[in-house]
RONUBA-324244 format. One line per field, with one value per atom (N, C-alpha, C, CB): atom name; x, y, z; residue in three letters; residue number from 1. Coordinates in nm, 4 decimals, padded with zeros to 6 digits. Glycine has a CB too. Layout:
atom	CA_...
X	X_...
Y	Y_...
Z	Z_...
res	Ala_...
n	NUM_...
END
This chain:
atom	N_CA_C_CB_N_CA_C_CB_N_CA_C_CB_N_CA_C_CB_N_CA_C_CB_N_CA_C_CB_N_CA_C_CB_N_CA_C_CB_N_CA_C_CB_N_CA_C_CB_N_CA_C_CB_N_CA_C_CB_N_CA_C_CB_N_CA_C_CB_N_CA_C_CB_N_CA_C_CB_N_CA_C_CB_N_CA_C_CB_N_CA_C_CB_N_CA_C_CB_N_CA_C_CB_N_CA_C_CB_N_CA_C_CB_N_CA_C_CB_N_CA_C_CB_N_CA_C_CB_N_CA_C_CB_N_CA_C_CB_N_CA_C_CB_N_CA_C_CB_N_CA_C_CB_N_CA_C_CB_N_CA_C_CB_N_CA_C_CB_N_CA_C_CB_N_CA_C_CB_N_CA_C_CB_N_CA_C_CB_N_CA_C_CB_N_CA_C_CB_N_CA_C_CB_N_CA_C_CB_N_CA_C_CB_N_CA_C_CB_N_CA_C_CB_N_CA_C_CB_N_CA_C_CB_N_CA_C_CB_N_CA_C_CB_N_CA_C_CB_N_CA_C_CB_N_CA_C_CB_N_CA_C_CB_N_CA_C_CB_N_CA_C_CB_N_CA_C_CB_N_CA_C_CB_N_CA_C_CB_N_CA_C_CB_N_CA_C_CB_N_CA_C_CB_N_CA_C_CB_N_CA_C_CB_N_CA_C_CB_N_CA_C_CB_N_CA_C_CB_N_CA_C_CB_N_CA_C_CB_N_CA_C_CB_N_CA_C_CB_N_CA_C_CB_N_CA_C_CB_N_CA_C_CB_N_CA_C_CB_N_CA_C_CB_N_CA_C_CB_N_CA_C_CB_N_CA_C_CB_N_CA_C_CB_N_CA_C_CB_N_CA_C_CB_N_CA_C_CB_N_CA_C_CB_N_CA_C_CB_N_CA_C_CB_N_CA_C_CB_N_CA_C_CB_N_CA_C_CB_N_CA_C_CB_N_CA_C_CB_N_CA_C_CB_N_CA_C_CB_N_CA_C_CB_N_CA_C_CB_N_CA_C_CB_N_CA_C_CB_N_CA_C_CB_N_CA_C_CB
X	02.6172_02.4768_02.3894_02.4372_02.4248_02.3640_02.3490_02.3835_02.5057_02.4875_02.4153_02.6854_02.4439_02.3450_02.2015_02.3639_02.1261_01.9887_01.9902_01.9993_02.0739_02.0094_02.0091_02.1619_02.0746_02.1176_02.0123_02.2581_01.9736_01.8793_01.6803_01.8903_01.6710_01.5616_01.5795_01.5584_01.6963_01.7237_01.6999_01.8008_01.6909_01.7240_01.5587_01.8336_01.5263_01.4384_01.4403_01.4388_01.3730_01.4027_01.4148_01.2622_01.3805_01.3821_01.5657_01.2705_01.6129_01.7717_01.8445_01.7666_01.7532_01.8287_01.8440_01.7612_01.7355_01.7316_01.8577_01.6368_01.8563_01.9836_02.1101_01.9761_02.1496_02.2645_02.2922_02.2614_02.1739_02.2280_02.2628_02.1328_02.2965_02.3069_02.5135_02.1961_02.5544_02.6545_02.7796_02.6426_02.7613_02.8483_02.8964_02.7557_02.7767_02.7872_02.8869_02.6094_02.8513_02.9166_03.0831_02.8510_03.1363_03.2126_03.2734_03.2038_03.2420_03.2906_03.2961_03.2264_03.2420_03.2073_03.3860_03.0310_03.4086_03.5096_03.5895_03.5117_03.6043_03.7342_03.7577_03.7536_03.6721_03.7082_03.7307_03.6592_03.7083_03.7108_03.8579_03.5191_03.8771_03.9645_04.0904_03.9171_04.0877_04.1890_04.2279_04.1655_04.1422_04.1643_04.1914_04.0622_04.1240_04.1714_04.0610_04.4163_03.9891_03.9431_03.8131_03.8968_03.8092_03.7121_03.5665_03.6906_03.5283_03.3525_03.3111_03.3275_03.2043_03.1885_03.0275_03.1746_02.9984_02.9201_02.7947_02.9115_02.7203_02.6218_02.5952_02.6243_02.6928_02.7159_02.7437_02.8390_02.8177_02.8183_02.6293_02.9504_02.5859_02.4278_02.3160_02.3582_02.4038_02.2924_02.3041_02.3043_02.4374_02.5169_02.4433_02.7107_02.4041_02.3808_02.2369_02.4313_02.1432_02.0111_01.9969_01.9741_02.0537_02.0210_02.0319_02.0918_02.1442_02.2023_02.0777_02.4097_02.0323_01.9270_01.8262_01.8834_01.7597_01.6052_01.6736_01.4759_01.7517_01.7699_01.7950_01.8901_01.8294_01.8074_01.6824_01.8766_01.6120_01.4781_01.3984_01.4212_01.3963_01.3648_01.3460_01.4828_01.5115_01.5135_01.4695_01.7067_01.5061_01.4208_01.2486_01.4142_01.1986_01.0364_01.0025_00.9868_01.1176_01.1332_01.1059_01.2898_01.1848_01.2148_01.0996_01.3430_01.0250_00.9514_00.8208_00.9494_00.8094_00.6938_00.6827_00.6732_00.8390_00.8136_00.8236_00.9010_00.8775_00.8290_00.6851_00.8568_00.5821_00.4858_00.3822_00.4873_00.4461_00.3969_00.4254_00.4698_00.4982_00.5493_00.5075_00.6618_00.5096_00.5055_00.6158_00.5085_00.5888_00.6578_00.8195_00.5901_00.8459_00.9903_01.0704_00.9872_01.0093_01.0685_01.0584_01.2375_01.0005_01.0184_00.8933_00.9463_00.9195_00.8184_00.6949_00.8333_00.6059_00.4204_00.4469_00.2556_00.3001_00.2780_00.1576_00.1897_00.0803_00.0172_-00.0060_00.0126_00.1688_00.2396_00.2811_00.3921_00.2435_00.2634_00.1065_00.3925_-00.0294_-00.0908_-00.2085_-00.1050_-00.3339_-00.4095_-00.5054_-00.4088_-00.6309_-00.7296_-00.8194_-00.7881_-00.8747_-00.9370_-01.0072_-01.0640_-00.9631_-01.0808_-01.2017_-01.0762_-01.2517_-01.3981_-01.4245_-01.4844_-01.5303_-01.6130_-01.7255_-01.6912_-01.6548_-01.7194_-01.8755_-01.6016_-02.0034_-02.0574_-02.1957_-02.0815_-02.1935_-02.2243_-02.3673_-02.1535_-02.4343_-02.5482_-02.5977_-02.6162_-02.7115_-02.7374_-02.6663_-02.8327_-02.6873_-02.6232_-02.4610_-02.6686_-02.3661_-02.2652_-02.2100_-02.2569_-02.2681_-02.2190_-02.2066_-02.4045_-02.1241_-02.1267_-02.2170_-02.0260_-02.2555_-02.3687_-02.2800_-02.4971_-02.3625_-02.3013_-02.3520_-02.2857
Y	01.5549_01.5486_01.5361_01.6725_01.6100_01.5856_01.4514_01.6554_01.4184_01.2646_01.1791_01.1691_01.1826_01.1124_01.1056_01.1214_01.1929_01.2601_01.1818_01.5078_01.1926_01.1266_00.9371_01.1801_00.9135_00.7954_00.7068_00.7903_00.8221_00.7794_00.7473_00.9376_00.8281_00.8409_00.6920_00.9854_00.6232_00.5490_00.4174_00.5781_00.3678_00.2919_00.2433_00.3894_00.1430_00.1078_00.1590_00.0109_00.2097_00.3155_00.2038_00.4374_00.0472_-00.0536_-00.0410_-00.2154_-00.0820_-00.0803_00.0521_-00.0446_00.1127_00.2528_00.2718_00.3750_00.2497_00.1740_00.1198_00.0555_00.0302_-00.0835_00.0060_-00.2544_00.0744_00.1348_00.2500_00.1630_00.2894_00.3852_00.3291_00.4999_00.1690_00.1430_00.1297_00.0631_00.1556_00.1268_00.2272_00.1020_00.2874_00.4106_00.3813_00.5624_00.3942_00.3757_00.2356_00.3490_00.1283_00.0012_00.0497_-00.1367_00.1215_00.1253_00.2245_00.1316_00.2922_00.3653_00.2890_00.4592_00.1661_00.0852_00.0148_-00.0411_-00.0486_-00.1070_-00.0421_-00.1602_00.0699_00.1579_00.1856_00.2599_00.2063_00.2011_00.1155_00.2417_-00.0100_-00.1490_-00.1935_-00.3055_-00.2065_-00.3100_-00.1862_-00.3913_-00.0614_-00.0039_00.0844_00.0626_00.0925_00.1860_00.1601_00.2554_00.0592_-00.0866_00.0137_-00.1210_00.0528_00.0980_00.0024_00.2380_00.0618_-00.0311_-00.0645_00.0474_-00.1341_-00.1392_-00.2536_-00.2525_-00.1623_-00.2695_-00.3504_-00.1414_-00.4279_-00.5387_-00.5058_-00.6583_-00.3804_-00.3259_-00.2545_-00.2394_-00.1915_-00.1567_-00.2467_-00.0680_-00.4229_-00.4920_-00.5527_-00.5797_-00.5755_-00.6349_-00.5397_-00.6364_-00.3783_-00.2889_-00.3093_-00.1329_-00.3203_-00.3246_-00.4809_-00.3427_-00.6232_-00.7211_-00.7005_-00.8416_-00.6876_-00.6852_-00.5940_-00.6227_-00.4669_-00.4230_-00.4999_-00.3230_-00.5892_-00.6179_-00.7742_-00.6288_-00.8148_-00.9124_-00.8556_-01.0049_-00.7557_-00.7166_-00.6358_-00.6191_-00.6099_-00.5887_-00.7058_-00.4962_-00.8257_-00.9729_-01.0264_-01.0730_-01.0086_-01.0503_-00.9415_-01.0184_-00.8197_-00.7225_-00.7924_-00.6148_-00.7961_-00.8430_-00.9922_-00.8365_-01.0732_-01.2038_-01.2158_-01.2439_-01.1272_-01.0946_-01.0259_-00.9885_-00.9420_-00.8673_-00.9677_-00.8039_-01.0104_-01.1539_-01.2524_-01.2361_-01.2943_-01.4083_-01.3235_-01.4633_-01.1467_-01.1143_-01.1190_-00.9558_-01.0600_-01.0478_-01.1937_-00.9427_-01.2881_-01.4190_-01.4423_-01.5157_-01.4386_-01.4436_-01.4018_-01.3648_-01.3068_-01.1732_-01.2400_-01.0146_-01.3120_-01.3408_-01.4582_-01.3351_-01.5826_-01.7239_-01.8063_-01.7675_-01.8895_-01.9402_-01.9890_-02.0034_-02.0253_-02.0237_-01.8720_-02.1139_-01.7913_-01.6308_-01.5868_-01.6073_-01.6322_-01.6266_-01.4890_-01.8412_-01.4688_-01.3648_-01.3971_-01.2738_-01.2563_-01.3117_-01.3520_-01.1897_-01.4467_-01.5174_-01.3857_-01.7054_-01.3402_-01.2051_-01.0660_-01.1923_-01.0712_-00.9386_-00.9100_-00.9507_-00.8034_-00.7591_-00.7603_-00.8307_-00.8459_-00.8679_-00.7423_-01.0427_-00.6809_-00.5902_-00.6616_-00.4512_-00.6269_-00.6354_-00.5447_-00.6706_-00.6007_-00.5784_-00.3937_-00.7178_-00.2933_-00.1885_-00.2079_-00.0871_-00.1083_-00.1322_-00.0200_-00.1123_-00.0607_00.0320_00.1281_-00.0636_00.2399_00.3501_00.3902_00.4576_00.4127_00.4478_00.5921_00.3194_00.6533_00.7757_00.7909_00.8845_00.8546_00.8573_00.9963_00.8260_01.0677_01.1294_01.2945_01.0952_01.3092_01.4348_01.4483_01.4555_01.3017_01.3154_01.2564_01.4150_01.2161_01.2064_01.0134_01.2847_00.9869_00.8405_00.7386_00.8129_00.6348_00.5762_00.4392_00.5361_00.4178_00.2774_00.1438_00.2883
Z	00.3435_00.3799_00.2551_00.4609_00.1254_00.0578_00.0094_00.0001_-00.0130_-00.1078_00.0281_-00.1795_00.1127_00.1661_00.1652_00.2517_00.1746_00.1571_-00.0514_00.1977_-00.0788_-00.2395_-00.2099_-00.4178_-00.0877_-00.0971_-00.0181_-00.0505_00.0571_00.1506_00.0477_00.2913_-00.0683_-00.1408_-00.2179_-00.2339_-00.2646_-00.3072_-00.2704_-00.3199_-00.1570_-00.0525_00.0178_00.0515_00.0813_00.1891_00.2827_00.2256_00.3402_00.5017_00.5758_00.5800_00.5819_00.6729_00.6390_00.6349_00.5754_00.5040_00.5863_00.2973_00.5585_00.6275_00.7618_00.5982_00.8507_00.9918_01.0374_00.9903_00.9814_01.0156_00.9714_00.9087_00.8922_00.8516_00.9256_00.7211_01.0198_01.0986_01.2441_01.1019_01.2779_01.3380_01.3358_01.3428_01.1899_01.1719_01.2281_01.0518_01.2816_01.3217_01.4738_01.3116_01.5251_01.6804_01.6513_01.7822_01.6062_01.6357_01.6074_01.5259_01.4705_01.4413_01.5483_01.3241_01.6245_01.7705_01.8264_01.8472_01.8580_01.9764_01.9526_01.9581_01.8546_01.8226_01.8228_01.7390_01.7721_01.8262_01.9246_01.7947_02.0380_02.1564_02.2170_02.2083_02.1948_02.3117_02.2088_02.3154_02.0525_02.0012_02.0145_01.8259_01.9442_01.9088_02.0333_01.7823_02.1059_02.2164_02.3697_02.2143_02.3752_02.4879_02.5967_02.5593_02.5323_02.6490_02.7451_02.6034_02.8897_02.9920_02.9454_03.1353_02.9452_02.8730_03.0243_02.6343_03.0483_03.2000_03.1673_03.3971_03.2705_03.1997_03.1714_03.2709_03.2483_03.2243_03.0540_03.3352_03.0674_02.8654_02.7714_02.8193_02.8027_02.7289_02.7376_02.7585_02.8501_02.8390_02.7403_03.0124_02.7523_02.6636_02.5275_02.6796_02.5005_02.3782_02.2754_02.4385_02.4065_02.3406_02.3300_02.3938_02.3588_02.4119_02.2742_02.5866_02.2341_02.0952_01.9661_02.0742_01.9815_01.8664_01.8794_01.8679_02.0050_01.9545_01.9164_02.0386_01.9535_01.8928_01.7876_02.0035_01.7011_01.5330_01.4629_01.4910_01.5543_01.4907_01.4840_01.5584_01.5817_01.5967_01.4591_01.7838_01.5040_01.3962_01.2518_01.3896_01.2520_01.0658_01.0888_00.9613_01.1184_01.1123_01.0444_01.2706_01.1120_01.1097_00.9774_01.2385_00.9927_00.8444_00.7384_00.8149_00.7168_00.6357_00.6384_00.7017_00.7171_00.7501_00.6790_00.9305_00.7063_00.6961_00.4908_00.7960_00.4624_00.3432_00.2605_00.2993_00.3136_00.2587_00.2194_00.3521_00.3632_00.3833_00.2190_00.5100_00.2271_00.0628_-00.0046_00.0089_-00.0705_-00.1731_-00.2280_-00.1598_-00.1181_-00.1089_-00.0246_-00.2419_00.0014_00.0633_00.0571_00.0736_-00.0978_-00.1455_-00.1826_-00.2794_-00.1674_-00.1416_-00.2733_-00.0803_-00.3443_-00.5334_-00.5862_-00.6308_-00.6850_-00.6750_-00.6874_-00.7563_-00.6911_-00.6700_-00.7948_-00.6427_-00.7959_-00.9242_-01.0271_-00.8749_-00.9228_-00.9337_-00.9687_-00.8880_-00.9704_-00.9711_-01.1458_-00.8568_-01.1599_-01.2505_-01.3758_-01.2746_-01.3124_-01.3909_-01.2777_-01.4367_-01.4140_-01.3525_-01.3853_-01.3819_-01.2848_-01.3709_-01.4816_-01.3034_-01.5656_-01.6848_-01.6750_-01.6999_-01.7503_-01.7209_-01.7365_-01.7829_-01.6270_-01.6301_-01.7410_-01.4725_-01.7984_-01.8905_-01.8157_-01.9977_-01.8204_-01.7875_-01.8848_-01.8014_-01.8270_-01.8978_-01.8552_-01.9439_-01.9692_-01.9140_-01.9225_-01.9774_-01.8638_-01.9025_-01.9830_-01.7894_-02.0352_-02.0813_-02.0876_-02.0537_-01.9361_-01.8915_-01.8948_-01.7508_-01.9332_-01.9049_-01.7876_-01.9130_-01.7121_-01.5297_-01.5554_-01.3577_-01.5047_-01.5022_-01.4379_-01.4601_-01.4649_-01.4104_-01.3303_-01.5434_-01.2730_-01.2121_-01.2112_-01.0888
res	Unk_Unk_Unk_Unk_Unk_Unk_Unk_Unk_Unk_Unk_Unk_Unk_Unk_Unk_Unk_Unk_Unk_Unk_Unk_Unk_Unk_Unk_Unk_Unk_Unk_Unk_Unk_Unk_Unk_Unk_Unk_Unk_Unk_Unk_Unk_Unk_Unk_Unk_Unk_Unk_Unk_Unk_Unk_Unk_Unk_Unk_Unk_Unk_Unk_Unk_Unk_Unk_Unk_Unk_Unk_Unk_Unk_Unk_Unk_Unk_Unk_Unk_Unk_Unk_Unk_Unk_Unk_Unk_Unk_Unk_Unk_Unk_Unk_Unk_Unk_Unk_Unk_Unk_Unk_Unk_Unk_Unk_Unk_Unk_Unk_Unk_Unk_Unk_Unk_Unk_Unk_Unk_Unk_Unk_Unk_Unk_Unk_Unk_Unk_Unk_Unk_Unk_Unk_Unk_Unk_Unk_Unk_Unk_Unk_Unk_Unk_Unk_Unk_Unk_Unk_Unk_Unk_Unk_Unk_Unk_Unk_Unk_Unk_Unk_Unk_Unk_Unk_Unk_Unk_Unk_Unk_Unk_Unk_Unk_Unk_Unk_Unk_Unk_Unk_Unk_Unk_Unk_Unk_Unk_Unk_Unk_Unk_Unk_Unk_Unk_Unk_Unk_Unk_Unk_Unk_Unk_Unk_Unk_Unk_Unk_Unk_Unk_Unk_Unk_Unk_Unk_Unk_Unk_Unk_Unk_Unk_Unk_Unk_Unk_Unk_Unk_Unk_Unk_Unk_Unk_Unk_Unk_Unk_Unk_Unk_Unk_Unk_Unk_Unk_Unk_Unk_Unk_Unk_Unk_Unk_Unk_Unk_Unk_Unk_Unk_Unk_Unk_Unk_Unk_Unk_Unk_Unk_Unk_Unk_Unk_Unk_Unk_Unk_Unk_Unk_Unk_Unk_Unk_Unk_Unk_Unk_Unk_Unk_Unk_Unk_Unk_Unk_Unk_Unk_Unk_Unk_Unk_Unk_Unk_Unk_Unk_Unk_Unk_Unk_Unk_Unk_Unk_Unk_Unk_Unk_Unk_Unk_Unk_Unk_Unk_Unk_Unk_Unk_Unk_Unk_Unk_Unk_Unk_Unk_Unk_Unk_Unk_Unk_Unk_Unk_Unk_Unk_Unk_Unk_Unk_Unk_Unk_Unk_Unk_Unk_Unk_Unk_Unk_Unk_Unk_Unk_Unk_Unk_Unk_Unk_Unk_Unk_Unk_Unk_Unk_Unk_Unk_Unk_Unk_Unk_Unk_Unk_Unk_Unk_Unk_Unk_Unk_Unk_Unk_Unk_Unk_Unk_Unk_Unk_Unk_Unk_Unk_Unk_Unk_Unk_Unk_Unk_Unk_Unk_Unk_Unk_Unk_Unk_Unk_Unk_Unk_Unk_Unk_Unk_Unk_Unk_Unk_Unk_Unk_Unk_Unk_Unk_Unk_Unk_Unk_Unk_Unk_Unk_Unk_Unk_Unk_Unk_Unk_Unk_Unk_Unk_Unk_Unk_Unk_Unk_Unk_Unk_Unk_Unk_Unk_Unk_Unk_Unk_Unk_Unk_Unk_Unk_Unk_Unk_Unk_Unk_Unk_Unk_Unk_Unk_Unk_Unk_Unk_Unk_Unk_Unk_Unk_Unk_Unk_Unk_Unk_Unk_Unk_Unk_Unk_Unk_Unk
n	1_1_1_1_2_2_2_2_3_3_3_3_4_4_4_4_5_5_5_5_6_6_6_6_7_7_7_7_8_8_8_8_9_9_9_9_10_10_10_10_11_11_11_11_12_12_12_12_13_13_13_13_14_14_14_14_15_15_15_15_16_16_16_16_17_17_17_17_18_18_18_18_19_19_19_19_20_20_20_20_21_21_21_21_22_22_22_22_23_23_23_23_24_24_24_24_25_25_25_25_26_26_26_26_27_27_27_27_28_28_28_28_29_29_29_29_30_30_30_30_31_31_31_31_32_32_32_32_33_33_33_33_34_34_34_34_35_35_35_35_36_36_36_36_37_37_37_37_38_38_38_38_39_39_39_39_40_40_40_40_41_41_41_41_42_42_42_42_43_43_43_43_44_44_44_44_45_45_45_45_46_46_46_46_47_47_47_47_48_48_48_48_49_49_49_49_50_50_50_50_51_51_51_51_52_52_52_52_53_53_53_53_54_54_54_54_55_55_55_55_56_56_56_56_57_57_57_57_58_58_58_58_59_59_59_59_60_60_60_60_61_61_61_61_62_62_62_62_63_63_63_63_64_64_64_64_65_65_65_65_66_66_66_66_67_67_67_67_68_68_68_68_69_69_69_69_70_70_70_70_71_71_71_71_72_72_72_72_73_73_73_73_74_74_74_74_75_75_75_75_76_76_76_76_77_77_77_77_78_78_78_78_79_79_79_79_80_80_80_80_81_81_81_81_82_82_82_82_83_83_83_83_84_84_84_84_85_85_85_85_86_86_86_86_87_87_87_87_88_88_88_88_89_89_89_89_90_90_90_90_91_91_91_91_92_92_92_92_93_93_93_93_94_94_94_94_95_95_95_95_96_96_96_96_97_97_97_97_98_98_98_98
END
């Protein structure tokens, strides 16, 4: 629990989302591949219907953070530059003026 909890500070919580999707699946497969067990069609339609809206999900994901960036996915051209400080100036008493 711990190393997880450090792994988790590390990480995108969007990233993390999706990785907690990884368990259940890996049950899912042990039961249907290694276990032969029955999966009837109502649990395969729940089973697909998730796995499209975490496709749809990340898709948007993707499209949104393109969007940010530019259009070839490259970084801002923006990024990393500030603008100029402003010059603070005080007036008599000390208190800043505007």
């Amino acid at each position: 629990l711990l190393l997880f909890a450090g792994a988790a500070r590390r990480i995108p919580l969007s990233t993390l989302g999706l990785l907690q999707y990884l368990t259940p699946v890996l049950q899912f497969l042990c039961g249907t591949v290694l276990l032969h067990e029955h999966m009837p069609a109502y649990r395969w339609a729940g089973f697909g219907l998730v796995w499209v809206a975490l496709v749809v999900l990340t898709l948007d994901g993707l499209r949104s953070s393109r969007r940010r960036t530019g259009r070839a996915g490259g970084p801002d051209p923006g990024a990393g530059r500030t603008s100029p400080p402003r010059e603070i100036v005080l007036d008599a008493d000390g208190a800043p003026t505007r």
